[in-house]
N, CA and C of each residue as an Amber inpcrd file, in Angstrom:
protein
   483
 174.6230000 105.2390000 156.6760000 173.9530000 106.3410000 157.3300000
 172.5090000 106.4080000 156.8560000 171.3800000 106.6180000 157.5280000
 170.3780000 107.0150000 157.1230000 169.9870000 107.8880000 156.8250000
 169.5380000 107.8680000 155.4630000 169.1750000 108.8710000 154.5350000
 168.3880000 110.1840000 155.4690000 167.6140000 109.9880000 155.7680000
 166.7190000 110.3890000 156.9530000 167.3880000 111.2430000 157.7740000
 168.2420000 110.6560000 158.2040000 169.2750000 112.0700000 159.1550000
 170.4370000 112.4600000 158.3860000 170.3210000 112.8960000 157.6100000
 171.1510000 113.6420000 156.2630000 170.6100000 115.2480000 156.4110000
 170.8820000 116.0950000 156.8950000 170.5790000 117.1250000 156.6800000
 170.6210000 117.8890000 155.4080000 169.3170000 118.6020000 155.1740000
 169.4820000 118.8630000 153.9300000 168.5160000 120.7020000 153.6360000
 169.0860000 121.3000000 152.5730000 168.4240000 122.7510000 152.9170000
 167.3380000 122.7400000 151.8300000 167.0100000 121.1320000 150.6630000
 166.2630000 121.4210000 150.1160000 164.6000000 120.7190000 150.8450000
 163.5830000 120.8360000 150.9740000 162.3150000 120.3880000 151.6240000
 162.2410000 118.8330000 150.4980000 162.7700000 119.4220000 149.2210000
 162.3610000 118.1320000 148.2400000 163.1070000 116.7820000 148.6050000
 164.0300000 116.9220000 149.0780000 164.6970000 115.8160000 149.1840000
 164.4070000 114.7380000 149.7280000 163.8330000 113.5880000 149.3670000
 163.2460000 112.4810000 149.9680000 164.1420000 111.4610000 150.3170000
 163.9490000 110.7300000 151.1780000 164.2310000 109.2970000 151.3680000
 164.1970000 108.7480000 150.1100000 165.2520000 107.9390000 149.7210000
 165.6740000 106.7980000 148.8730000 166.2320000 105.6740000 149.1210000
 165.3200000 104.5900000 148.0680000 165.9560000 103.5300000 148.2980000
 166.2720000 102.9470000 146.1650000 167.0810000 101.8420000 146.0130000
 167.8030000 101.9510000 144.8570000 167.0050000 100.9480000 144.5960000
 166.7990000 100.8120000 143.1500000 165.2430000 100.6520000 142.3530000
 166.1920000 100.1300000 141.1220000 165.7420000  98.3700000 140.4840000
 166.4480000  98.3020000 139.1140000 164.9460000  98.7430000 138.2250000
 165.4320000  99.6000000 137.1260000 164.4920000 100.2560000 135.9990000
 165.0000000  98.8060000 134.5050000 164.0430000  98.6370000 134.5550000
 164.8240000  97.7800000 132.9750000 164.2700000  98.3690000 131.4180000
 165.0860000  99.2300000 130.7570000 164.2890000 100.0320000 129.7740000
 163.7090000  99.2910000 128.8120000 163.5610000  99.8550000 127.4860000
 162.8500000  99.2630000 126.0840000 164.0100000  98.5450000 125.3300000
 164.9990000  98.7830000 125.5000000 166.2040000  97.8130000 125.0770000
 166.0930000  96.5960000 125.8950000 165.6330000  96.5870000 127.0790000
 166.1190000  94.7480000 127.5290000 167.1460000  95.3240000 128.6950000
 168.1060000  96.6760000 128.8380000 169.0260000  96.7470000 130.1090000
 168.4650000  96.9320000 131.2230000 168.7700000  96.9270000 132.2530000
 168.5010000  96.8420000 133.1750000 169.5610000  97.9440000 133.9480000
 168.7010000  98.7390000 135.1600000 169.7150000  99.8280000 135.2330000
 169.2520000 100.1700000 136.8640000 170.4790000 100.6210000 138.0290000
 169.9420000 100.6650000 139.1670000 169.8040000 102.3280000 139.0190000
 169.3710000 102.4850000 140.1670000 169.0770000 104.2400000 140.0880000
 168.1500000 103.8390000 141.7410000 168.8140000 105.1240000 142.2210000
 168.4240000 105.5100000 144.0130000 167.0440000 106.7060000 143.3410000
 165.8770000 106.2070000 143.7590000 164.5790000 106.8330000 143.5300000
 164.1020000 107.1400000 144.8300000 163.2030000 108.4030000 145.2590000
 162.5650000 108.8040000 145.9650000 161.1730000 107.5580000 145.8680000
 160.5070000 107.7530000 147.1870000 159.3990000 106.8460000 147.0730000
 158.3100000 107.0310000 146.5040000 158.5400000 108.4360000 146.3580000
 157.1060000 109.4260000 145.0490000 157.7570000 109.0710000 143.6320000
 158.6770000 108.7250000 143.2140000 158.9840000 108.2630000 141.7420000
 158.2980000 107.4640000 141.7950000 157.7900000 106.9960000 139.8140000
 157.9000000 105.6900000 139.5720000 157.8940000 105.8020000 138.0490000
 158.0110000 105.2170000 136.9640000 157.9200000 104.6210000 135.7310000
 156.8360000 105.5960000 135.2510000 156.8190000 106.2760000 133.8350000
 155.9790000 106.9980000 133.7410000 155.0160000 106.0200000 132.1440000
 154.0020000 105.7820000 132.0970000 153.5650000 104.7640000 131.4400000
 153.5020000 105.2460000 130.0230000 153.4590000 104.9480000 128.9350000
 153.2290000 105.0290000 127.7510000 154.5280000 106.1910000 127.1920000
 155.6540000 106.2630000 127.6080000 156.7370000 106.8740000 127.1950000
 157.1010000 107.1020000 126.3290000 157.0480000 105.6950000 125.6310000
 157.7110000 106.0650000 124.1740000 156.5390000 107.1570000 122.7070000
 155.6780000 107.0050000 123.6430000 154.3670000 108.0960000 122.4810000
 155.1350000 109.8460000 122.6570000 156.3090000 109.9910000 124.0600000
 156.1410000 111.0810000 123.7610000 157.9220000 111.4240000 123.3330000
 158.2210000 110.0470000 123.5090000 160.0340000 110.4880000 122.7280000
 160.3770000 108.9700000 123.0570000 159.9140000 108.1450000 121.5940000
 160.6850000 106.9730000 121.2560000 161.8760000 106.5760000 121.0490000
 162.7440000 107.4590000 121.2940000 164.0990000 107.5530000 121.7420000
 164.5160000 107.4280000 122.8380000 163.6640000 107.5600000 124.3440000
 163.6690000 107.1220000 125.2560000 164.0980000 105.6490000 125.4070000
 165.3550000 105.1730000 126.8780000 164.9130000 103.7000000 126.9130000
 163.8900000 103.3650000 128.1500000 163.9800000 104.4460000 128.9840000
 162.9850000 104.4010000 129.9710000 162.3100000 106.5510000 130.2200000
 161.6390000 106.2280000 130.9850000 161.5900000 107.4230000 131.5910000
 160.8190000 107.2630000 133.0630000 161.0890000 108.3180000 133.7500000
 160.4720000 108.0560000 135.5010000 159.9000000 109.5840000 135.7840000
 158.9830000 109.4630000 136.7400000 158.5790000 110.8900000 136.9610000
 158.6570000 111.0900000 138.6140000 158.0120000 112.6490000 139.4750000
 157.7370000 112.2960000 140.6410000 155.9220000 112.1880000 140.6230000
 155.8120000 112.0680000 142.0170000 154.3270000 112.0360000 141.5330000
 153.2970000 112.6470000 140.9280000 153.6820000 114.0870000 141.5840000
 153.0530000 115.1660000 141.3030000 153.4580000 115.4740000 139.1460000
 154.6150000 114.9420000 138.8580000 154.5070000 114.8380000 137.2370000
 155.0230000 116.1840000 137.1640000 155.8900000 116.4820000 138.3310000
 156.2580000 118.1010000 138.4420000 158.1950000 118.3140000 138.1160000
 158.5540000 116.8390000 138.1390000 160.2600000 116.5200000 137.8970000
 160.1790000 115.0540000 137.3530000 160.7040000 114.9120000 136.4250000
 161.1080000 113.8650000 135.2170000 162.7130000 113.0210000 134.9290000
 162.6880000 112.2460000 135.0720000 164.2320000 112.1140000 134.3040000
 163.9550000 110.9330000 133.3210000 164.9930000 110.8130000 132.4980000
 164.8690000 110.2060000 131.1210000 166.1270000 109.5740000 130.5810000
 166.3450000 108.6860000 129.9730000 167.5930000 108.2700000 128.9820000
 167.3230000 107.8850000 128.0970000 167.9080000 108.4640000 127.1080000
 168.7770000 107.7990000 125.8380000 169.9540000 107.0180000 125.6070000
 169.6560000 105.4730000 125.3430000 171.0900000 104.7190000 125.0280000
 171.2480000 104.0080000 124.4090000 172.6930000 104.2160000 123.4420000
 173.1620000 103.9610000 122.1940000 174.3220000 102.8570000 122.2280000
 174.3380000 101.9670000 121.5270000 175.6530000 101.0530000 121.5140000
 177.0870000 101.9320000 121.5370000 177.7500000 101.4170000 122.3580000
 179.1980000 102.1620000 121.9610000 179.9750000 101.5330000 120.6350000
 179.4940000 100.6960000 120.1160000 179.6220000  99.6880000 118.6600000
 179.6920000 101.1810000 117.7150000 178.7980000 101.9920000 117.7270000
 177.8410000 102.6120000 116.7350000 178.9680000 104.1460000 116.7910000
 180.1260000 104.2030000 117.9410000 180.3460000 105.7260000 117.6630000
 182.0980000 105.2670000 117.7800000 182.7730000 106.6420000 117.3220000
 184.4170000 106.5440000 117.7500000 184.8160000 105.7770000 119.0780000
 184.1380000 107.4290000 120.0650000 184.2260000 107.7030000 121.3820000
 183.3200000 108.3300000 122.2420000 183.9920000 108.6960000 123.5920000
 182.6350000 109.1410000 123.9850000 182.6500000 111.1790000 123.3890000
 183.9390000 111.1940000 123.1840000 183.7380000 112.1780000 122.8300000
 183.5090000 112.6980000 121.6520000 183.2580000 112.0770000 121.0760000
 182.6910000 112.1030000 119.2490000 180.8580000 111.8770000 119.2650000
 180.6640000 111.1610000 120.4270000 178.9990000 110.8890000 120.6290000
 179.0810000 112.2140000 121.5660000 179.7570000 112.7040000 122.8320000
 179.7020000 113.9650000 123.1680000 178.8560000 114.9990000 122.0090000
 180.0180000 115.2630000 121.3270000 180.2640000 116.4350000 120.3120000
 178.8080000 116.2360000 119.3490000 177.6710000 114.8950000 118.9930000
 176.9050000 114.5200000 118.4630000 175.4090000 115.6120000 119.2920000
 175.4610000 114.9610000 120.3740000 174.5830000 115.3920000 121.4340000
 174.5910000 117.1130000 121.5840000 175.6080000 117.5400000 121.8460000
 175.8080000 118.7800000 121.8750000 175.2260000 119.5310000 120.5830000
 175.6980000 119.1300000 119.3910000 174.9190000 119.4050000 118.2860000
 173.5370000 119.5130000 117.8790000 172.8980000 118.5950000 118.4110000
 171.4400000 117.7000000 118.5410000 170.2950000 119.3410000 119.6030000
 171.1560000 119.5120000 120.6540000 170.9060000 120.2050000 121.5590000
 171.0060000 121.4570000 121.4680000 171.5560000 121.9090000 120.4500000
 171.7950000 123.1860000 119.7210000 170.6380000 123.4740000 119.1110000
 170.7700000 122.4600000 118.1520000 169.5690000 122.7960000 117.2060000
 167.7320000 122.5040000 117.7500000 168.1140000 121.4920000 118.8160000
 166.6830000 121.0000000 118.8970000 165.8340000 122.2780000 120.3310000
 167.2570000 122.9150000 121.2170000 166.9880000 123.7960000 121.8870000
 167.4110000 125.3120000 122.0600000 168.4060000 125.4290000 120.4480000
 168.8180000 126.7050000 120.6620000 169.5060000 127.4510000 121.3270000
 170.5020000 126.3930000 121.8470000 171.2630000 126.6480000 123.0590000
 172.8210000 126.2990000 123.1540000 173.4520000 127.3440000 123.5080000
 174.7850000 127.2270000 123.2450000 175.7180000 126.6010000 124.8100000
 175.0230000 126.0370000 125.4830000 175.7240000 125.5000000 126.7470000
 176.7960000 124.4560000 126.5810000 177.6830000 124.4140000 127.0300000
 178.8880000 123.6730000 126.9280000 178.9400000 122.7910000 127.8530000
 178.9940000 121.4480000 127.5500000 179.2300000 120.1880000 128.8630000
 180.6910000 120.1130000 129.1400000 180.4110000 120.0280000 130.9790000
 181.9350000 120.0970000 131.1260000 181.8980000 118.7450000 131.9020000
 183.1470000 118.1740000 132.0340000 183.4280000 117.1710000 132.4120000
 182.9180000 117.0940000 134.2600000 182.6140000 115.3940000 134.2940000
 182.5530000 115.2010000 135.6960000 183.9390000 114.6400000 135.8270000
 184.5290000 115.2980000 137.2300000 185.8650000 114.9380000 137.5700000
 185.8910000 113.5160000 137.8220000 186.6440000 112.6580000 137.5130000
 186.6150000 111.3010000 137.8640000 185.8290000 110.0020000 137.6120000
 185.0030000 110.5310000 136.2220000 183.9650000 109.8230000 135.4560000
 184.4120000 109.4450000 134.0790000 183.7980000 108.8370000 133.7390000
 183.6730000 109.1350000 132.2020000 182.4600000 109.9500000 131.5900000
 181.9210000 110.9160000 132.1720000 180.8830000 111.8080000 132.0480000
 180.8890000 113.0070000 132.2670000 179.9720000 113.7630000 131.1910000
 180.1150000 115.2060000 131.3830000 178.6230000 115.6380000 131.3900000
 178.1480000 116.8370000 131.7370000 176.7790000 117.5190000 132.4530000
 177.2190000 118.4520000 131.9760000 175.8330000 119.1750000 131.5410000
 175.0710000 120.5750000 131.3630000 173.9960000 121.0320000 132.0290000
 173.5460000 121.8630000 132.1340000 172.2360000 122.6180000 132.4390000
 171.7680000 123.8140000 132.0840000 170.7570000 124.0370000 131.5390000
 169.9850000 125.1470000 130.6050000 168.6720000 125.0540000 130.6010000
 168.1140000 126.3180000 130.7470000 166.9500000 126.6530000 130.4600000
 166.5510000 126.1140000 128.7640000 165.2180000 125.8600000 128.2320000
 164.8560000 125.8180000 127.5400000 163.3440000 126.0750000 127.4230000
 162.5480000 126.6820000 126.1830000 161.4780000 126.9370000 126.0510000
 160.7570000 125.8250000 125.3120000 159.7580000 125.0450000 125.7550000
 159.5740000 123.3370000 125.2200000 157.6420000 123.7430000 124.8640000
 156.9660000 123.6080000 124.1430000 155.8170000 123.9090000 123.6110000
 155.2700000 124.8520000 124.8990000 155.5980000 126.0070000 124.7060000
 155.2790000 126.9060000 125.4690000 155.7390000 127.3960000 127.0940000
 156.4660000 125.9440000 127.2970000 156.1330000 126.0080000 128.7550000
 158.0840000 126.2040000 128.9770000 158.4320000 126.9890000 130.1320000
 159.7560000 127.2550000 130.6060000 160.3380000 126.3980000 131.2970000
 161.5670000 125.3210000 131.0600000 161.9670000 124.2250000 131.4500000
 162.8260000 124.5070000 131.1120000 163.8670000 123.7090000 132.7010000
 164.8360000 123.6830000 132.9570000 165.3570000 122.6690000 132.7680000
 166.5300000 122.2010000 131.7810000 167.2080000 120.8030000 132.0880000
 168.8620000 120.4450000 132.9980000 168.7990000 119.1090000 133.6170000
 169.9120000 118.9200000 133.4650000 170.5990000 117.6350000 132.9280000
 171.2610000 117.8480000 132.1370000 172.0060000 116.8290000 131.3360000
 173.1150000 116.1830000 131.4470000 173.7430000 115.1280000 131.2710000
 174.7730000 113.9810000 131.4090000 175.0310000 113.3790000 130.0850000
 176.0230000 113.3770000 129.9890000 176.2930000 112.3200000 128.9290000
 177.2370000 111.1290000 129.6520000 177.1930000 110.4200000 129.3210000
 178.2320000 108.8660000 129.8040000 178.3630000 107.8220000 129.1990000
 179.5110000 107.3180000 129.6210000 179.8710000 106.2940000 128.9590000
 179.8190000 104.9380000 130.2080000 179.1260000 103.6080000 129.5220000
 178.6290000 102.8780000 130.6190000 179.5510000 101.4790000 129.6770000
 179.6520000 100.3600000 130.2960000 180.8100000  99.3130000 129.9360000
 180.2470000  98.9970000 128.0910000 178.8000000  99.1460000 128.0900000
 178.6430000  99.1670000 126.6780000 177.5670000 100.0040000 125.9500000
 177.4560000 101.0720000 126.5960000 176.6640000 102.0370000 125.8480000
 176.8740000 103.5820000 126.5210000 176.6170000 104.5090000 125.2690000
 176.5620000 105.7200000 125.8970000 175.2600000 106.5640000 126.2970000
 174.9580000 107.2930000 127.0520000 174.1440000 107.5410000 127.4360000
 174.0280000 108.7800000 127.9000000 172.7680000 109.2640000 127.3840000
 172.0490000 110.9540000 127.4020000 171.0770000 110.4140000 128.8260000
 171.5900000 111.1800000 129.6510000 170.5430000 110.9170000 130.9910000
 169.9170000 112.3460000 131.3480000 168.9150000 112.7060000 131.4920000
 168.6590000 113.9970000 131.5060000 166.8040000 114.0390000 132.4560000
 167.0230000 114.9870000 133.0700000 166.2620000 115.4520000 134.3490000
 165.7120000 116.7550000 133.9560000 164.2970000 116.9360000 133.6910000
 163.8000000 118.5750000 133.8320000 162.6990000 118.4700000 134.5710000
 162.4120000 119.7580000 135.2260000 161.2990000 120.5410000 135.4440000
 161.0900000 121.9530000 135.1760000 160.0390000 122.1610000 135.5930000
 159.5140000 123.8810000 135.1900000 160.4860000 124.8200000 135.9770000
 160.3510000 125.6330000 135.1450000 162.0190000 126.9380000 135.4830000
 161.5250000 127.3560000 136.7130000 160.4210000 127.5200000 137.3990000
 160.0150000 127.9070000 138.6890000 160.1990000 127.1220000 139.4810000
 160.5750000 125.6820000 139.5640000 160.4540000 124.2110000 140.4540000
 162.1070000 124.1030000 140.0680000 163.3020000 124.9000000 139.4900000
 164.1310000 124.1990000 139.3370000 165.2000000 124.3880000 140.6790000
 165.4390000 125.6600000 141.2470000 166.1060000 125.3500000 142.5450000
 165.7960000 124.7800000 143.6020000 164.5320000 124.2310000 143.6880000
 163.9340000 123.7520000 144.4200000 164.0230000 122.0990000 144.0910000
 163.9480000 121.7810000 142.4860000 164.3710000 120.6120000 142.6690000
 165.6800000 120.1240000 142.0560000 166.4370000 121.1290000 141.9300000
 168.0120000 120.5660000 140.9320000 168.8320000 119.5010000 142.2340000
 168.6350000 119.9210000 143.5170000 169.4900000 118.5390000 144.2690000
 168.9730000 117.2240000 144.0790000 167.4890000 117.2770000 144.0350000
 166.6500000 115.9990000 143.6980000 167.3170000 115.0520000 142.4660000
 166.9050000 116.2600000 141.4470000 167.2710000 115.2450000 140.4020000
 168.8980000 114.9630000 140.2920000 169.6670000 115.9390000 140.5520000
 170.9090000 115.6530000 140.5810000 171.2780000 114.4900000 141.5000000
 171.1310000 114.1230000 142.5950000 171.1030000 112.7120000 143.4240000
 170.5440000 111.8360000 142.6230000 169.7440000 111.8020000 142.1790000
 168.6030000 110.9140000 141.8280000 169.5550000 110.3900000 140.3080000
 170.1120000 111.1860000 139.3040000 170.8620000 110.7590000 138.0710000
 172.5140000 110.5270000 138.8100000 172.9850000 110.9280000 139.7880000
 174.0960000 110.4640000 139.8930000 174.2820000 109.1280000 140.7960000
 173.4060000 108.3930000 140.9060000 173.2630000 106.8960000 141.3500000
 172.8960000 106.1910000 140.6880000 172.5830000 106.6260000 138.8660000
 172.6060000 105.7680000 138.0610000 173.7150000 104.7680000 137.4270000
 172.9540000 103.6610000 137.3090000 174.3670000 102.6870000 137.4000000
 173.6170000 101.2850000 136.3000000 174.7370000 101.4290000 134.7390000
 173.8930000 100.3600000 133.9960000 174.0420000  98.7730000 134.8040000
 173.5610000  97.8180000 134.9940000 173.7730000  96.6460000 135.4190000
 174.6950000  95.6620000 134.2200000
């Protein structure tokens, strides 16, 4: 079906086509991007924990990953329970990830206050054939109903190669 005649109630929602990203590890990863995305340059200056990151154009919606050997943890739910912790402390926030039905992944979403500015995230954790992975999407708390279908499409066509 073409994307194009998809009816949709958000204005943000663009045409996509599926884009391989290859992060700072060497993986290589598909992901369905709008044609205003692309690679946001010098990434790791602002969270070297990143393996990639992508923006839209306007630099107004972001998404990002973190990924870890599955070598390195129990499970996914022991690297779960890690993240959740991490996210507590680093945002003060008591949100609970609940499972995606029929995945090996679970999502959150929460406001957070990030050097001044009001941001909204949404978060994933997953488990991929050999790594786990923090995939996570924000924009400004004013841009977020406007763009939570965006990024939510946009992280649930991520797919490690």
């Amino acid at each position: 079906m073409n994307q194009e005649s998809k009816a949709s109630s958000s204005e943000s929602a663009l045409p996509s086509s599926e884009q391989t990203i290859t992060g700072v590890s060497g993986t290589n990863y598909k992901i369905a991007l709008p044609s205003n995305w692309q690679e946001v340059p010098d990434f790791t200056s602002l969270n070297p924990d990143n393996d990639f990151m992508l923006s839209d154009a306007l630099e107004t919606k972001y998404l990002a990953a973190v990924v870890e050997s599955k070598q390195d943890f129990a499970d996914l739910e022991t690297y779960l329970g890690l993240v959740q912790e991490n996210l507590a402390t680093s945002f003060d926030t008591t949100a609970t990830f609940l499972p995606i039905p029929d995945t090996k992944a679970y999502f959150v979403d929460f406001p957070a206050t990030v050097e001044g500015l009001n941001i909204h995230y949404i978060y994933y954790v997953l488990e991929t054939k050999n790594n786990y992975v923090q995939l996570y999407g924000w924009t400004l708390e004013s841009l977020y109903d406007s763009s939570k279908e965006e990024l939510t499409a946009i992280m649930n066509s991520f797919k490690e190669e």
